[in-house]
N, C-alpha and C positions, 0 to 999 in steps of 0.2 A: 555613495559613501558619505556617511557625516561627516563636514568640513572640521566643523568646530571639534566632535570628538578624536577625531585624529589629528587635529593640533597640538593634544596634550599627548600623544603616542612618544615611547620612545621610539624612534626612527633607527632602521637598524644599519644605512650608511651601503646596503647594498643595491647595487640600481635593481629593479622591477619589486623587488622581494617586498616593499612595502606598497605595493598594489595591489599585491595577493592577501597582504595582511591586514587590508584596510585601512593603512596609516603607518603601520608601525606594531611594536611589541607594547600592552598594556603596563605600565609605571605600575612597579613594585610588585612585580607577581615573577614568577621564579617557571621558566619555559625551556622548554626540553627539543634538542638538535641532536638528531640518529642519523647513524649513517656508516656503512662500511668504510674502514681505511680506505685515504684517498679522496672521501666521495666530496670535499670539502668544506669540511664543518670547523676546521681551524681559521682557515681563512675566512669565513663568514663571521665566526667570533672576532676575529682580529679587527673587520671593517665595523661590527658592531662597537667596539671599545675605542676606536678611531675618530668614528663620528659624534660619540658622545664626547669625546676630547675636545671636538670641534668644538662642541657647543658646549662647553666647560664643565663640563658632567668626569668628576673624578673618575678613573677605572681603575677595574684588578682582574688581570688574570691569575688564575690560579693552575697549574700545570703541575700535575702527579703523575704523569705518562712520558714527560717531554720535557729535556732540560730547557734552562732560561736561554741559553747558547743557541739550539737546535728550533726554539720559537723565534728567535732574534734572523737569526738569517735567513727561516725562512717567508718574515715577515718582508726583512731587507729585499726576497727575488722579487717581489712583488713592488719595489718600489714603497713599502710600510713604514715609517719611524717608531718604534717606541718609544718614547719620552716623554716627557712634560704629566699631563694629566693622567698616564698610563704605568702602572704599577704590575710590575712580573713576582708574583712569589711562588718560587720554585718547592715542592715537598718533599724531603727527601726524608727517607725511614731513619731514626735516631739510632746515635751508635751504639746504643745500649743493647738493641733489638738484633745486631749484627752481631753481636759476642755472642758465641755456645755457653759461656761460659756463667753469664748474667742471666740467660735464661730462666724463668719460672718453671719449673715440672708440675704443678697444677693448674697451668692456664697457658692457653693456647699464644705463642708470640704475636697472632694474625689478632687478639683483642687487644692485646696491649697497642699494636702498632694504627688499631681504625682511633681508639681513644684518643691517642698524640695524635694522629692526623686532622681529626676533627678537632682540638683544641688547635693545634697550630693554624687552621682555615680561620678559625672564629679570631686567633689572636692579632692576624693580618690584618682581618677586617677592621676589626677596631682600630687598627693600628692608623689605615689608610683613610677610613672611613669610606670607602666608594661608592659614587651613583649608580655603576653598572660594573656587573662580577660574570667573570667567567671560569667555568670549574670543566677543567680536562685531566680524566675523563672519571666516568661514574664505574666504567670495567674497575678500575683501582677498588673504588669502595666494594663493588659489588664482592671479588672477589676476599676482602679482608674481612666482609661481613658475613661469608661461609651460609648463609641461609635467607632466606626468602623473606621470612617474619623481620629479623635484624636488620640486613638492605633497606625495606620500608621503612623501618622506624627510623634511621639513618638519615633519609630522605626527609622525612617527617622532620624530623630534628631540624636539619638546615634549609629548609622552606619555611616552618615559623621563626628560626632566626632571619633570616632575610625579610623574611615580610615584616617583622616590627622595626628593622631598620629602612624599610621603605628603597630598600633595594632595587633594581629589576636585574634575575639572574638567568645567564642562559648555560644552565646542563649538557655537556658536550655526551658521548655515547657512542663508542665506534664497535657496538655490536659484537664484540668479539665469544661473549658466552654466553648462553642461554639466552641465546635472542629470542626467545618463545615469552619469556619474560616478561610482562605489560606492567608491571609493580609503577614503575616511576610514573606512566604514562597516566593512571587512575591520582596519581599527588598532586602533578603541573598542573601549572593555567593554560598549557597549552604546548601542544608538541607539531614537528617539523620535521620531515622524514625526508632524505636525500638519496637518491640512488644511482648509482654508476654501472651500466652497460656497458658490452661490449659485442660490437655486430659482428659478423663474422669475417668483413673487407671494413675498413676504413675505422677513424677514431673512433675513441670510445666518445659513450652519449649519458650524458646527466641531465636530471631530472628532480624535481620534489614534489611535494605534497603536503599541505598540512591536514593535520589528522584529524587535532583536536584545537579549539580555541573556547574557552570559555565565556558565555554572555560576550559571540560577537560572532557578526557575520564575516567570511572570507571566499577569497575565491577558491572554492574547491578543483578538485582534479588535479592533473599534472601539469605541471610547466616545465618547461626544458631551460634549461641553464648550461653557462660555460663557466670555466676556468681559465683567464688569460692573466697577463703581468699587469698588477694592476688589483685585481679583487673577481670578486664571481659579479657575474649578472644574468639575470634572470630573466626572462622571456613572458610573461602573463601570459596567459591561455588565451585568445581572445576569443571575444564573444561580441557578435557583428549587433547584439542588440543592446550595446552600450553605443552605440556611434549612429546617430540618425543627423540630414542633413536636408534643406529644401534645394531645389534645385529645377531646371526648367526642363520638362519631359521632351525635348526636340528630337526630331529626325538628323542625324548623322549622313554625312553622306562618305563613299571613299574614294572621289573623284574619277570612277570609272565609272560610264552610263548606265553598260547593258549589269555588271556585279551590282549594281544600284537595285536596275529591274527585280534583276532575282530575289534581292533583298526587299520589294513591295516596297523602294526609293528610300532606303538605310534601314542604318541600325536605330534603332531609341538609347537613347543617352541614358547611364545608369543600368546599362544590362552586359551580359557576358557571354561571350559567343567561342564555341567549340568547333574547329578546322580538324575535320576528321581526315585521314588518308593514309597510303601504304606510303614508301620513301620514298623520294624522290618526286611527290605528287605537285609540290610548291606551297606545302604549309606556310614554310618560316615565310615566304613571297608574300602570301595571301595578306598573313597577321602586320608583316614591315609596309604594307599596301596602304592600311585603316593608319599604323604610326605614321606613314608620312602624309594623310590628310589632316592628321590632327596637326600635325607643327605649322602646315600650310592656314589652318585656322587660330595660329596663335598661340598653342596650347601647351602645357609642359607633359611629356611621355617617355614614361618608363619601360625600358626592356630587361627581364631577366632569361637569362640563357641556361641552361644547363649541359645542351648537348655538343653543342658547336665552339672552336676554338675563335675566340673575336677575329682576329688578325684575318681569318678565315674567311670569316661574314662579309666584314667589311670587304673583304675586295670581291667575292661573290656578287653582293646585292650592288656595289658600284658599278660593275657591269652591265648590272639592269637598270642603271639611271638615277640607285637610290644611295647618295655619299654619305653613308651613317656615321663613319669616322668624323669626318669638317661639320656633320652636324652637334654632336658629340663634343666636339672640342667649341664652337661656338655656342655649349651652354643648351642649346634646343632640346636634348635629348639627353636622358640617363638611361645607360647601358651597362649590364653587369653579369660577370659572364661568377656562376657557382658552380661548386663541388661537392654534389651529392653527399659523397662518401665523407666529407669533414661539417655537413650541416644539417642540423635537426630542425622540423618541419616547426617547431616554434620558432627558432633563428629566423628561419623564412618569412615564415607571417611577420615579424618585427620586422626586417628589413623591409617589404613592401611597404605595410604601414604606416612606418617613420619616413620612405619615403614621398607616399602620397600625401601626410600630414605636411609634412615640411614644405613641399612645391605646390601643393593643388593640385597634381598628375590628373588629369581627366583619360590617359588612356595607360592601359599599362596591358605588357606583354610577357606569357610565361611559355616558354618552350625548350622546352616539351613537359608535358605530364608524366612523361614516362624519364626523362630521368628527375623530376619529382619523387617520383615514386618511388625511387630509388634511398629516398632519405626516410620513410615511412615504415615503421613496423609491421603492418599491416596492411592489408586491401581496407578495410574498416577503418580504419586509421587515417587512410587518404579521404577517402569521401567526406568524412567528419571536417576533417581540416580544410579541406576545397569547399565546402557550404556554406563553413565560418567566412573565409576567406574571399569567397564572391558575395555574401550577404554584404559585407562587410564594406567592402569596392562598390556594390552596386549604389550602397548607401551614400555612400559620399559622390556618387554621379558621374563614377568612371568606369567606363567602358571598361571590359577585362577581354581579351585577346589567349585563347590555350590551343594547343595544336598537339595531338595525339597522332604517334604513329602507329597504324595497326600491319597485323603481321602477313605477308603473303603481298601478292600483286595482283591477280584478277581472281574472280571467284567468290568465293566465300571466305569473308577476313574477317579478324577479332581483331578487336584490341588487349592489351593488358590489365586493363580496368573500363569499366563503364561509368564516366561521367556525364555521358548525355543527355540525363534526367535534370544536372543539375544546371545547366546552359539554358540558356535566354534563347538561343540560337544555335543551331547546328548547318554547316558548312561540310557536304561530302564530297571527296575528292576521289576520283577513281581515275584508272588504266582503261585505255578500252584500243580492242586491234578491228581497224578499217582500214582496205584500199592500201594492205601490204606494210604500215607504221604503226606502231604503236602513239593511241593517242591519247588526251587528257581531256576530262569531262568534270563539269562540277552541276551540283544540283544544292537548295538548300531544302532540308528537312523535317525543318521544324525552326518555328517563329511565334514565340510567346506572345509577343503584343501586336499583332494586327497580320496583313495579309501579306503573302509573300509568292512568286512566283513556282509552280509546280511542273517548269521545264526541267530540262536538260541542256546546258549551255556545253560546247566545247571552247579549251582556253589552249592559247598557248605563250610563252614565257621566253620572251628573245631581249633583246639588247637594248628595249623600249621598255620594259616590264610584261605585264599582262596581257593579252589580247583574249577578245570574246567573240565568238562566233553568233550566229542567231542560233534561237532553238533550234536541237535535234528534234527532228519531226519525220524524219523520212527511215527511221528503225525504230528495233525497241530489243531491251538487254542490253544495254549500253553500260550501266552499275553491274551487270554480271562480268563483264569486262569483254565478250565475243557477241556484237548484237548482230540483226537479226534485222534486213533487210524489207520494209514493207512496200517502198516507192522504187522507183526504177531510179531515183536520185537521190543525195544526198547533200543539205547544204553542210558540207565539213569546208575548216578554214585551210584554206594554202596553206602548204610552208615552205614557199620561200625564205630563204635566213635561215632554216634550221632551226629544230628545238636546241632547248639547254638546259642539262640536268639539276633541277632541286628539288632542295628539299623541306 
């Protein structure tokens, strides 16, 4: 982005929105906000006439849809003032147009009444003079102007008034009729499209897009946005080839020997490694294994949860020797347990993000993918967002940790999506029945940057953590889950202590 050009941007007071914009709204050009009721485009005007406030830039709203009362409070739920540099003028139809009786019988009341509305917008302006104008809504005009050709010229009209006052306007639009309509969209300097969903379990989910922007680059596509107390904020899309970082390519280690072996003596720093398995295999084990070597090295690590209640974990993985609560509270460790159903897969990306920007995280933890995926429109959808999102991570030289639960327990299992193309590393975890138990076996399957062990290790998960066995070597079909005896023996591990069930 040009620094210096988007120093002179007007800034529109909404967090991310002027990322997407480049800076900001271009000075003196008159820009168009669409969006179904709701989707909000009041509140983004209101934070836009706010910040210009801020920065001593007179404003006016203008409201033909919305009394001064009904924009007042509900600027107030958001914790908004109007006052000082902020001017409200309310339009209301003149009484004359409200008598039967005053009525013209040669002329429609709907041209008498765009005429006085259009002088009364121009007479405020003058009045106020304002840096920045806000006109809600153009349904008003549209409908007073009864035709297609009039609407445009409408438009027309108060675009070259505002541009000779060196205004910058932003056209609110709540889509209410002939949304097929593009008239305004061919006038503006640049249009802004807002869209509100609704899944079919959990909140609804907002979105934008900008459409159009005249002589200027922008971040196209969609970006997911909220509505909290307070103002909207916006999510940028990310794109993992905006963020590059140098960093030293080391071998990792996760302070267990023989999971060392497998791994041809770690992971490489800057890659991202997929813990595949059915439930109860020891994914979340696996991934909280690599977090506690990293804090053991010093380092700051992030875990995000989706599936498991915290309170849960924590005394699970304490069992096994790993106290993520006391690490947690002494600062070593960010832990965050989310809710699918109330967050869009941009919200996520920003949280991680913000988090790795802010500490340095070199390791960071997502589990599960599958209730990720749960936040996701699409299969399509995910993959895109998970590629951005470990490019992204890998670039900055942190390790990224996912664990996928697939479905069934020996056999032939799927998962709910296939991301193991886009992994640095893959970790499979299987069931397998020997000598009357049910037992647990890992192998790794793939290892992007160098050599990696092509055993078959058996583990097992007691009140120490991990334990590893030497290669299976005395069967085969072990990853089918029923193998298949070749040697008159087998080195499988004791169990003494009993296994314990995770997941």
């Amino acid at each position: 982005m040009n620094t210096a050009a988007s120093a002179t941007k007007a800034r529109t007071g909404v967090s991310g929105l002027d990322t997407v914009l480049a800076g900001g709204l271009s000075p003196g050009h008159v820009f168009l906000l669409e969006g179904n009721p709701g989707a909000g485009k009041t509140t983004i005007a209101l934070q836009f006439l706010i910040e210009g406030a801020r920065l001593g830039e007179q404003g006016l709203y203008i409201t033909l849809s919305e009394t001064e009362s009904e924009l007042r409070a509900g600027a107030a739920s958001h914790g908004m003032v109007i006052d000082g540099n902020i001017e409200v003028f309310e339009v209301v139809p003149p009484e004359s147009l409200l008598d039967a009786d005053q009525q013209q019988s040669l002329l429609y009341s709907s041209d008498l009444e765009l005429g006085e509305t259009t002088k009364e917008i121009f007479a405020a302006f003058e009045r106020i003079k304002p840096r920045r104008v806000v006109l809600d809504s153009l349904s008003e005009i549209r409908l007073l102007a009864q035709s297609s050709l009039r609407y445009r010229r409408q438009i027309l009209a108060l675009k070259h008034y505002f541009a000779r006052q060196g205004a910058t306007v932003l056209l609110l639009d709540d889509l209410t009729s002939e949304v097929l309509d593009k008239t305004v969209h061919s006038v503006v300097h640049g249009v802004i499209h807002l869209e509100e969903m609704a899944p079919s379990y959990g909140s609804e989910r907002r979105r934008l897009r900008v459409i159009k922007y005249r002589g200027q680059a922008f971040r196209g596509g969609y970006h997911d946005f909220i509505i909290q107390t307070g103002g909207v904020i916006v999510f940028p899309r990310l794109v993992a080839a905006e963020h590059r970082s140098s960093y030293a390519r080391d071998q990792i280690s996760c302070n267990i020997p023989e999971l060392d072996l497998l791994l041809g003596g770690g992971l490489e720093r800057g890659s991202s490694t997929l813990i595949l398995g059915p439930a109860g295999t020891g994914k979340s084990t696996f991934s909280f294994q690599f977090l506690m070597a990293a804090v053991a090295r010093g380092e700051k690590v992030a875990a995000f949860i989706f599936d498991e209640e915290l309170g849960l974990l924590f005394t699970r993985l304490k069992a096994l020797g790993m106290d993520l609560e006391a690490m947690r509270n002494a600062g070593d460790i960010h832990i965050e347990q989310l809710d699918a159903a109330e967050l869009s897969p941009g919200e996520f990306a920003h949280r991680v993000r913000n988090f790795v920007d802010k500490s340095d995280a070199k390791t960071v933890i997502i589990d599960s993918i599958n209730g990720y995926q749960a936040s996701m429109p699409d299969e399509n959808s995910l993959i895109l967002h998970m590629h951005e999102l470990l490019q992204y991570l890998n670039r900055q030289g942190a390790n990224t940790f996912l664990t996928v639960a697939q479905h069934g327990l020996v056999g032939d299992m799927k998962a709910p999506v296939d991301v193991t193309y886009l992994a640095d590393t893959v970790i499979l975890l299987r069931y397998f029945e020997a000598a009357g138990k049910v037992r647990r076996a890992v192998s790794v399957i793939k290892k992007r940057t160098g050599f990696h062990e092509d055993t078959i290790r058996e583990y097992r998960i007691d009140g120490s953590g991990l334990k590893f066995g030497d290669p299976l070597v005395g069967f085969q079909g072990v990853l089918r889950g029923v193998p298949e005896f070749v040697t008159t023996s087998a080195p499988l591990l004791a169990t003494d202590g009993g296994d314990s069930g995770n997941s």
